[in-house]
N, C-alpha and C positions, 0 to 999 in steps of 0.2 A: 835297330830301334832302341832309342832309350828307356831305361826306366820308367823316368816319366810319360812315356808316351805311349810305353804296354799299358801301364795303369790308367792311365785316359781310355784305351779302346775297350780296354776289361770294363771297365765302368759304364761306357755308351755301348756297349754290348748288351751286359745286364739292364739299363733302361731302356733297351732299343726290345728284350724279351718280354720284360715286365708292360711294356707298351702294347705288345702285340696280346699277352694274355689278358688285358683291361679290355682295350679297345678291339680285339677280335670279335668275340660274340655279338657287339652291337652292329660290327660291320657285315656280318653275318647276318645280323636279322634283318639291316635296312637293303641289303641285297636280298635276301629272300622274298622281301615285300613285293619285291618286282619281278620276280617268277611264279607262273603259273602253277595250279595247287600239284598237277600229274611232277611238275619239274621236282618241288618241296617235296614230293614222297618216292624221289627214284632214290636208287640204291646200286652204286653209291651216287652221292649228293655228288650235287657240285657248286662252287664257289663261287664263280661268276654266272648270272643269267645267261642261258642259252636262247631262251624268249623273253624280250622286255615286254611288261603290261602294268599300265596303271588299274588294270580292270578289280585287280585284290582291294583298292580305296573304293572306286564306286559300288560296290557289290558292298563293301564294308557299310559305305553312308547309306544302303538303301536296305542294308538289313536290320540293322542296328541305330536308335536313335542318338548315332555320334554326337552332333549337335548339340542336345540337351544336352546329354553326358557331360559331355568338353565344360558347358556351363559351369554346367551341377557342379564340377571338379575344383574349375576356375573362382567361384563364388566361395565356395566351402573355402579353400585354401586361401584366397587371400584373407577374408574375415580370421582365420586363424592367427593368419601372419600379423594381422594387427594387434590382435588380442593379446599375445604372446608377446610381440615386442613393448604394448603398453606394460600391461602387468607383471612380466616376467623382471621387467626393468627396474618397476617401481620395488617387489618385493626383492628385488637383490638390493635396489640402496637399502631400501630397509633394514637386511640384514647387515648389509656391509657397513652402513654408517650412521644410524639409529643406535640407541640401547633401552632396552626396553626389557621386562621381567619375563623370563621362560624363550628368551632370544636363541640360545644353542638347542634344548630342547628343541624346538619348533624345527631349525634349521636340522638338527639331527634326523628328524623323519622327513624332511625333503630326502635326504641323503637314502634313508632307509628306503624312500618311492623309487628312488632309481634302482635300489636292487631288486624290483616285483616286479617281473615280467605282466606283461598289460593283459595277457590271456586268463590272469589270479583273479583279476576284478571284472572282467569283464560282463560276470552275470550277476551282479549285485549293482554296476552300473545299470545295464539295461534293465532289472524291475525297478529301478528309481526312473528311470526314463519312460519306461510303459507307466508307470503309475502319476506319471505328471502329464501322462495325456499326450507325448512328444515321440511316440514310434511313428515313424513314414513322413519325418519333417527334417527339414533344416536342422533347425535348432536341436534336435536328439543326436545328429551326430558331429554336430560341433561343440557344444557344450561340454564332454567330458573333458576336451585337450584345451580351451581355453588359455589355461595356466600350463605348463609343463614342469617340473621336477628338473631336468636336463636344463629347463631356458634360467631355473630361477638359477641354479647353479653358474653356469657360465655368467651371466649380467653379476651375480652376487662376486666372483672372482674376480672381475675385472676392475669392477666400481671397487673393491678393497687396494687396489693399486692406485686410486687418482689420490690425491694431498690432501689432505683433512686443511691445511690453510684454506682453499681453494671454499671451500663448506664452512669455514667457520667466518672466515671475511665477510662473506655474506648476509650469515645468520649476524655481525657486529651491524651491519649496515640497514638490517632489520627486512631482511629477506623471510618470508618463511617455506617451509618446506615442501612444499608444490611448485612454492618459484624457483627455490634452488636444483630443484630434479627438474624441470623443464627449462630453465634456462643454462645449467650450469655441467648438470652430470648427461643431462639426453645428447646435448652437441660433444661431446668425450668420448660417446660410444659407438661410435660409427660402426668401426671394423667390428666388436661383437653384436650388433644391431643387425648387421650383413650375415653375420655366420648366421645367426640364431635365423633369421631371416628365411635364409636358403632352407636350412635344417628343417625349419618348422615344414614350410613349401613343399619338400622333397617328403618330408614323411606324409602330410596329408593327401599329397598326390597319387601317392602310390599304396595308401590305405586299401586295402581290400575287405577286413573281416570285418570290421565295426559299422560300413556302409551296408556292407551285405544283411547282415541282423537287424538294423535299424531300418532300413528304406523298404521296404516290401509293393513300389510301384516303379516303373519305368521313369516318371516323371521327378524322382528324388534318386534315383540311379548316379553312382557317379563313373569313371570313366572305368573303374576295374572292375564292379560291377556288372557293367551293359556289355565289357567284353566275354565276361562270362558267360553268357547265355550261348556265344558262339561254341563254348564246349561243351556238346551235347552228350547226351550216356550213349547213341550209337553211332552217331561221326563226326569227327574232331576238325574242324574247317580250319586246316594248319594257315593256307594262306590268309585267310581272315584274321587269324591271331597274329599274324607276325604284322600285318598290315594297321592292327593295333594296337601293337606295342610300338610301331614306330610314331604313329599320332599320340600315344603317352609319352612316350622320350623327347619326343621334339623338344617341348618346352621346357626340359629340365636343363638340358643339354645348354637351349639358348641363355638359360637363367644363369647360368654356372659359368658359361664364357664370360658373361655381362661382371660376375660376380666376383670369379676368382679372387682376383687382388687382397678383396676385402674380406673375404673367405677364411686365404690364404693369414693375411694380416692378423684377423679375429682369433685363427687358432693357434699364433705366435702369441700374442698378447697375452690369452688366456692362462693366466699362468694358474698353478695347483698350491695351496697353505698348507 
């Protein structure tokens, strides 16, 4: 075997382990969904179903209001996605290709927000949310992430690489500045529009603690919420959990096939000043 040809298997080796360490545990849990709970608690485990049963979903939807949930998740997260991709977009041209007084300052404490882990703020967020009247609604737990730190950043990077010709042609031609961000810089940014997209998606989705604090009824529940109540303080319904976590992942999964390219492309792009 040549050279060249050790170093090719050595390679598709290490991605063929790294593959199995990613995608193991998922494949793991969407097998587990389909074994019965006696199977999920024998010892030792096993890998493949010895019993196939869908019975871990229907027992899932009749104990727990999936349904709602899935909503509550779906609704919250796209409203995010939007919100984040308008504004996250506009305040990076802003930073990027605006100048205006206290411009680094301002842009230095985005910077600073990304070093505050989100558990710093989170109880001075919510007495601003109890006291605007917005515990156990919508709007309390969407409001704090509207804008992201992380989304102004990336849009602000990327929009600092299009051609300032491209913006000042326009402003000669007597464009102004809403035209030029919607006609000129929004169709430019596809591929980080995709990343921040996803990103936004994936973290609302899988949001647990700021749903839980905020929502206090079943009917504002969202999907890692409602699976919670399946973990009881004296017995832990492992089938039910795996059963949803595979109705949480599904749609990440499908969003991220859909997506990659642009993903992929968004965090090529992205370059770092």
């Amino acid at each position: 075997m040549s050279r060249t040809r050790r170093q090719h298997a050595v390679v598709h080796l290490g991605l063929a382990v790294g593959l199995a360490l990613v995608a193991g545990p998922f494949l793991w849990t969407a097998l587990s969904s389909l074994k019965p709970e006696r199977e999920i608690r024998r010892d030792p485990p096993t890998f493949w179903p010895e019993t196939w049963t869908l019975g871990n979903f229907v027992e899932l939807f009749e104990r727990v209001s999936i349904g709602t949930a899935f909503a509550n998740s779906m609704l919250i997260a796209l409203v995010l996605v939007a919100t984040n991709l308008l504004f996250c977009s506009m305040v990076g041209y802003a930073f990027a290709k605006l100048s205006f007084r206290g411009k680094n300052v301002a842009f230095g404490l985005v910077l600073v927000q990304l070093a505050i882990p989100a558990i710093v703020v989170m109880m001075p967020q919510f007495v601003l949310i109890a006291k605007l009247g917005m515990v156990n609604t919508f709007i309390g737990i969407i409001l704090p992430t509207v804008v992201t730190p992380l989304g102004v950043f990336m849009m602000r990077q990327f929009i600092s690489d299009l051609p300032d010709e491209l913006i000042d042609a326009a402003r000669v031609d007597g464009a102004r500045e809403f035209r030029i961000f919607f006609t000129i810089i929004l169709p430019l940014c596809g591929p980080p529009l995709a990343t921040l997209g996803l990103i936004t998606f994936l973290g609302s989705w899988n949001n647990f603690l700021w749903p839980a604090v905020v929502a206090q009824s079943e009917s504002v529940y969202t999907l890692p919420v409602a699976l919670n109540i399946l973990n009881g303080h004296e017995t832990t319904h492992y089938n039910l959990l795996v059963a949803g976590s595979v109705v949480v992942i599904a749609p990440i999964l499908l969003l991220f096939v859909f997506l990659q390219r642009f993903f992929i492309q968004g965090i090529a792009t992205t370059g770092l000043k």
